[in-house]
N, CA, C and O atoms as a printed pandas DataFrame, in Angstrom:
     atom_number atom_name residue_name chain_id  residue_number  x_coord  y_coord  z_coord
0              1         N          UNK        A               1    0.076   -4.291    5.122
1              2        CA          UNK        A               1   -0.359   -3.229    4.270
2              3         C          UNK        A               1    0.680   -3.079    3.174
3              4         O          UNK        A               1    1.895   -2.972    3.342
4              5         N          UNK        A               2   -0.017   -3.087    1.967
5              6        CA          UNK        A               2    1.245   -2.929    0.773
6              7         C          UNK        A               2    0.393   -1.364   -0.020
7              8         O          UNK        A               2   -0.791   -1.099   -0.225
8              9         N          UNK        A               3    1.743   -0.573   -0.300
9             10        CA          UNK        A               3    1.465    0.607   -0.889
10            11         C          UNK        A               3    2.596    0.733   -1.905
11            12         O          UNK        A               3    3.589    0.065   -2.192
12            13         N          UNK        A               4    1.985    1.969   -2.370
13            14        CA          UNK        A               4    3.534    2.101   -3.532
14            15         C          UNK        A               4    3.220    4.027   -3.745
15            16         O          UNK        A               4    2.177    4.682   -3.731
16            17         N          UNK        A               5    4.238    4.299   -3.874
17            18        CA          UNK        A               5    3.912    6.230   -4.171
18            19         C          UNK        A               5    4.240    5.819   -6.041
19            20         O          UNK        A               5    5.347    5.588   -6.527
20            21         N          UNK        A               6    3.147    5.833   -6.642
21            22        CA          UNK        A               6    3.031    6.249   -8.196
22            23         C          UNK        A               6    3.656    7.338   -8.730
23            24         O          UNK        A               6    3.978    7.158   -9.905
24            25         N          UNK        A               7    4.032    8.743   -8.137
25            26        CA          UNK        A               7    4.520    8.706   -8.783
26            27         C          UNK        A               7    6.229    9.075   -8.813
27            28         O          UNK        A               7    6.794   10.072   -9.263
28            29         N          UNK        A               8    6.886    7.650   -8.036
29            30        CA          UNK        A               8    8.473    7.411   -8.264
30            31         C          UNK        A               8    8.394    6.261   -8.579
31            32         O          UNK        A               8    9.467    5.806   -8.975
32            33         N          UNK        A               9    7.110    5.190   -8.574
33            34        CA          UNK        A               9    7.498    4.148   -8.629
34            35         C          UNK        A               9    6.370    3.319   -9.228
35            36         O          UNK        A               9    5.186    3.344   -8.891
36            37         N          UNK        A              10    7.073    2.411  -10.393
37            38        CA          UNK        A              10    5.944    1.209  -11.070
38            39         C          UNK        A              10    5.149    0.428  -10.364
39            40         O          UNK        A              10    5.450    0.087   -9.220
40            41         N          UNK        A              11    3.968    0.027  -10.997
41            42        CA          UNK        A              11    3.160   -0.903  -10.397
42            43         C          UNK        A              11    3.916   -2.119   -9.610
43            44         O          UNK        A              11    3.399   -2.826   -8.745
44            45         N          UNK        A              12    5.446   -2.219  -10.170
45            46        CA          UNK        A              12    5.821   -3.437   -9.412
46            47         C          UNK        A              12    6.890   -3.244   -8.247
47            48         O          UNK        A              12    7.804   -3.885   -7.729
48            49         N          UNK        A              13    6.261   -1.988   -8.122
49            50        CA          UNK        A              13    7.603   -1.810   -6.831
50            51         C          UNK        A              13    6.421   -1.771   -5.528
51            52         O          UNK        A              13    5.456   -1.017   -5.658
52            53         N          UNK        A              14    6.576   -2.726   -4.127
53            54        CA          UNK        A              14    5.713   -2.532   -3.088
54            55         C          UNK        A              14    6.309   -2.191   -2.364
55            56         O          UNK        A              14    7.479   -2.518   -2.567
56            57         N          UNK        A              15    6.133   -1.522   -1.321
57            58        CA          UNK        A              15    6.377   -1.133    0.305
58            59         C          UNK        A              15    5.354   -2.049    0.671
59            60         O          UNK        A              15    4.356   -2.491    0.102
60            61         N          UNK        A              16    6.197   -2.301    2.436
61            62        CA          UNK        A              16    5.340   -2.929    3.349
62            63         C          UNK        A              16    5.305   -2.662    4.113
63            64         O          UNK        A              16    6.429   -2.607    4.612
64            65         N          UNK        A              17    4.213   -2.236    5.016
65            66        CA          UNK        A              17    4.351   -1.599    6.357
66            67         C          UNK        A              17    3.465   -3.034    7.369
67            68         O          UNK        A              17    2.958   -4.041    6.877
68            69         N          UNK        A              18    3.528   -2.665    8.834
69            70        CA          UNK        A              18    2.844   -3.915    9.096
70            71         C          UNK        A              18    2.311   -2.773   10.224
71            72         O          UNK        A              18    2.836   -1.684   10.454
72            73         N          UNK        A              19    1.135   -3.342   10.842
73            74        CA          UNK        A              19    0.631   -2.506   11.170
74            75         C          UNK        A              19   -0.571   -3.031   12.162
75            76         O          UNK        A              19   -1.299   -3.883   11.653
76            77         N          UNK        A              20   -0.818   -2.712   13.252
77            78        CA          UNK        A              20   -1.647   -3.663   14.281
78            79         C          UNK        A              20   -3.113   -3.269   13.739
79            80         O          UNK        A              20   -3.433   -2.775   12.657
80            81         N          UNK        A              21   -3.848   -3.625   14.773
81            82        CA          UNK        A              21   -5.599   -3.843   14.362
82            83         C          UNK        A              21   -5.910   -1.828   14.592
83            84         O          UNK        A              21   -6.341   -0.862   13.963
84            85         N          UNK        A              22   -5.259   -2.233   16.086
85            86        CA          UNK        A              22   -5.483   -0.360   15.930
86            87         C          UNK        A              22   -5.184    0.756   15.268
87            88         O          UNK        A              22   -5.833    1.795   15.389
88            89         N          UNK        A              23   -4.140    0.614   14.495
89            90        CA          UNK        A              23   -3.524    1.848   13.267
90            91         C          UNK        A              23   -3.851    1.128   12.011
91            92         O          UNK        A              23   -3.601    1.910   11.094
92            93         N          UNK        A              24   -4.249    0.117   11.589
93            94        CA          UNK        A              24   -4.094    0.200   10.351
94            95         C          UNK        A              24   -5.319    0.950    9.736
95            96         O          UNK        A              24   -5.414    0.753    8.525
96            97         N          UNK        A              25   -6.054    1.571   10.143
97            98        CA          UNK        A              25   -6.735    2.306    9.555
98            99         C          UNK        A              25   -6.608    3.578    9.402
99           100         O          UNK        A              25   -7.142    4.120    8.434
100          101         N          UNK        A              26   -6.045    4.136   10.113
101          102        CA          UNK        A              26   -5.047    5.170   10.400
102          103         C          UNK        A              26   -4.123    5.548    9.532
103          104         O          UNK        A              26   -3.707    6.650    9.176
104          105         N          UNK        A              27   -3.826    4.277    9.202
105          106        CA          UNK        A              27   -2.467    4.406    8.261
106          107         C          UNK        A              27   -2.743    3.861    6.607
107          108         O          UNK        A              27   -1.828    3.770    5.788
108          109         N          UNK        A              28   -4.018    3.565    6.343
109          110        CA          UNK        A              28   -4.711    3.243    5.306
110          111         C          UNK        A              28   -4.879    4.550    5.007
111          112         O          UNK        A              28   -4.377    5.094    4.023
112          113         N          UNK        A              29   -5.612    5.115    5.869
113          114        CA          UNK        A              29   -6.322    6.764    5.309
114          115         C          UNK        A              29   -5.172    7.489    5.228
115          116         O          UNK        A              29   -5.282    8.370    4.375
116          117         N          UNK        A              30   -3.880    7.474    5.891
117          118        CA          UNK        A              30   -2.792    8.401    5.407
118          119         C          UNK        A              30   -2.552    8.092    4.097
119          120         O          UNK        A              30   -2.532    9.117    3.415
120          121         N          UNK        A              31   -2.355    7.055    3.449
121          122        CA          UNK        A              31   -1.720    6.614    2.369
122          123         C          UNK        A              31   -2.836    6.791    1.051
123          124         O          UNK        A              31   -2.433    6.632   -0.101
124          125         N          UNK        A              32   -3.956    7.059    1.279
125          126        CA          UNK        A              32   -4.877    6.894    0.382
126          127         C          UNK        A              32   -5.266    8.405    0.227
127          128         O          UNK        A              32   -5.895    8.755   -0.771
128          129         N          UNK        A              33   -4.821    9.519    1.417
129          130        CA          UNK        A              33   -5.097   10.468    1.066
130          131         C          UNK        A              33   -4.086   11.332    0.354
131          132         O          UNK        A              33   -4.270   12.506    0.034
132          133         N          UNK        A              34   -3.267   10.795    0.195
133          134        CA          UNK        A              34   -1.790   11.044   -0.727
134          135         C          UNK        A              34   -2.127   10.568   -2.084
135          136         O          UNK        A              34   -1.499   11.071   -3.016
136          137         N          UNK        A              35   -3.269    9.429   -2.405
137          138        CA          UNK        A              35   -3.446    9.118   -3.349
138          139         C          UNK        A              35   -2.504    7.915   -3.845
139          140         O          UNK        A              35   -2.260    7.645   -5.021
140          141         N          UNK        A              36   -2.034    7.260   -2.727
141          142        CA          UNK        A              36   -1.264    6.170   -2.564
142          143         C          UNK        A              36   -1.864    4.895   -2.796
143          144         O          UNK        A              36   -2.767    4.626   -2.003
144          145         N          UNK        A              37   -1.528    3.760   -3.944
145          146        CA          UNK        A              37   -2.464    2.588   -3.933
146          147         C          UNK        A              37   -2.157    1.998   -2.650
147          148         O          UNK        A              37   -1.114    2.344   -2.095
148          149         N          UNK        A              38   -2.819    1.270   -2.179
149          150        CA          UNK        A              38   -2.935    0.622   -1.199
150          151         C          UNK        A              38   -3.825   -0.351   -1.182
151          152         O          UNK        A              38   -4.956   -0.458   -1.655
152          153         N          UNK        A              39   -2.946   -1.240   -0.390
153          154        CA          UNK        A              39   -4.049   -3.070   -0.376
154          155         C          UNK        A              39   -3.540   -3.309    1.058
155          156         O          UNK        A              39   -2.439   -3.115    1.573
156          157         N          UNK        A              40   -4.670   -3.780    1.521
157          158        CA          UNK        A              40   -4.226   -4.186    3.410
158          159         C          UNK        A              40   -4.664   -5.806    3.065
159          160         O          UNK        A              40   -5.598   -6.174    2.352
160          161         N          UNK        A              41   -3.607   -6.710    3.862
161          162        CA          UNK        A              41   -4.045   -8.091    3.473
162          163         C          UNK        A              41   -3.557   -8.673    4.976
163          164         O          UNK        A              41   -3.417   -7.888    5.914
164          165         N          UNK        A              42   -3.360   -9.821    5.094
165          166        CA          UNK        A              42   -3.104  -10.698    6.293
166          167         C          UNK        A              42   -1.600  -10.466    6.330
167          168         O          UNK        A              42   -1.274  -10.035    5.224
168          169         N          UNK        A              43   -0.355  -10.589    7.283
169          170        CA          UNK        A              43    0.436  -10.494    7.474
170          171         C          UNK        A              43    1.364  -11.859    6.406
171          172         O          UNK        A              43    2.418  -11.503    5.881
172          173         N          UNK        A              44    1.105  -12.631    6.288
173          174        CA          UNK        A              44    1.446  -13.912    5.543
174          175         C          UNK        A              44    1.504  -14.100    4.128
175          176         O          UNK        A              44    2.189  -14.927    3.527
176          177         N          UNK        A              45    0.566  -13.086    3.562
177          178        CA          UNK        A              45    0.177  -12.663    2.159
178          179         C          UNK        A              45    0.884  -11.611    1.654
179          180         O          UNK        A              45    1.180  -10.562    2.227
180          181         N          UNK        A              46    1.195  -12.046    0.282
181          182        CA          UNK        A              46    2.377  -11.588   -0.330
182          183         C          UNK        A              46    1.624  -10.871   -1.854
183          184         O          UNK        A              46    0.766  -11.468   -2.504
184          185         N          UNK        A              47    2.113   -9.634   -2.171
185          186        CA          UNK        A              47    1.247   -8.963   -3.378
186          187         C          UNK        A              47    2.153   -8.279   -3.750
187          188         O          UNK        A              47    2.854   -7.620   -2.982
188          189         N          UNK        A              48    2.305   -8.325   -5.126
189          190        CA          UNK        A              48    3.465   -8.184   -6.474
190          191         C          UNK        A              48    3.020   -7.183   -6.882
191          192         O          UNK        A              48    4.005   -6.465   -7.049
192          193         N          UNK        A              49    1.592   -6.298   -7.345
193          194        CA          UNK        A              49    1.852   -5.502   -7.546
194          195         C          UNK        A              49    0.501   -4.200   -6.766
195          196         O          UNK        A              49   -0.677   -4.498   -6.570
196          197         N          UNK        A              50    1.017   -3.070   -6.514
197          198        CA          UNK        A              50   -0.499   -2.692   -6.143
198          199         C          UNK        A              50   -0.598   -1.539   -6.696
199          200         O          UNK        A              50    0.418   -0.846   -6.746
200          201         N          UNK        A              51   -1.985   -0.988   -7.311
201          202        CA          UNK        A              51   -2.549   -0.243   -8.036
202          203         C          UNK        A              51   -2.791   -1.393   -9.852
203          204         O          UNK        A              51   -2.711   -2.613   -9.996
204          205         N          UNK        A              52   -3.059   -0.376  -10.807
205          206        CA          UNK        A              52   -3.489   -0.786  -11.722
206          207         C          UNK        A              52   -2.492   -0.185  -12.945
207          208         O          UNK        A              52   -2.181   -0.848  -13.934
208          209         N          UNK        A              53   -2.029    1.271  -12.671
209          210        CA          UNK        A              53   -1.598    1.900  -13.691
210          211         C          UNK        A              53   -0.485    2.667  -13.054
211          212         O          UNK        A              53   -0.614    3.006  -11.877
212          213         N          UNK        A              54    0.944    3.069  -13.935
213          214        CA          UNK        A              54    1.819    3.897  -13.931
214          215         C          UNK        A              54    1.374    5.417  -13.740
215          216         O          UNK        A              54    0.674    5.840  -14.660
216          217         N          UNK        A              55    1.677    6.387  -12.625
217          218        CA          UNK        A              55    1.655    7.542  -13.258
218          219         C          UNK        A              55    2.775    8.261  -13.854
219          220         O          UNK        A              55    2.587    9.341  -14.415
């Protein structure tokens, strides 16, 4: 799972959390209800930036 809090930090800054089959949804909806971009991908996969825009 890659997130970023917008607003301390640019589109090119990621966090990574890792996260099993059972929480990551859990932990998708925490982050999204903060208004947190968020992208959930395979553990192996690597993403530079997430969201679209600066706030």
């Amino acid at each position: 799972m890659h997130w970023r809090n917008p607003k301390i930090h640019g589109i090119d800054r990621v966090k990574v959390w890792s996260a099993c089959d059972e929480h990551v949804d859990f932990l998708r909806e925490f982050l999204e209800a903060r208004d947190f971009p968020v992208v959930v991908t395979g553990v192996s996969e690597v993403v530079e930036q997430v969201g679209t825009e600066a706030r």
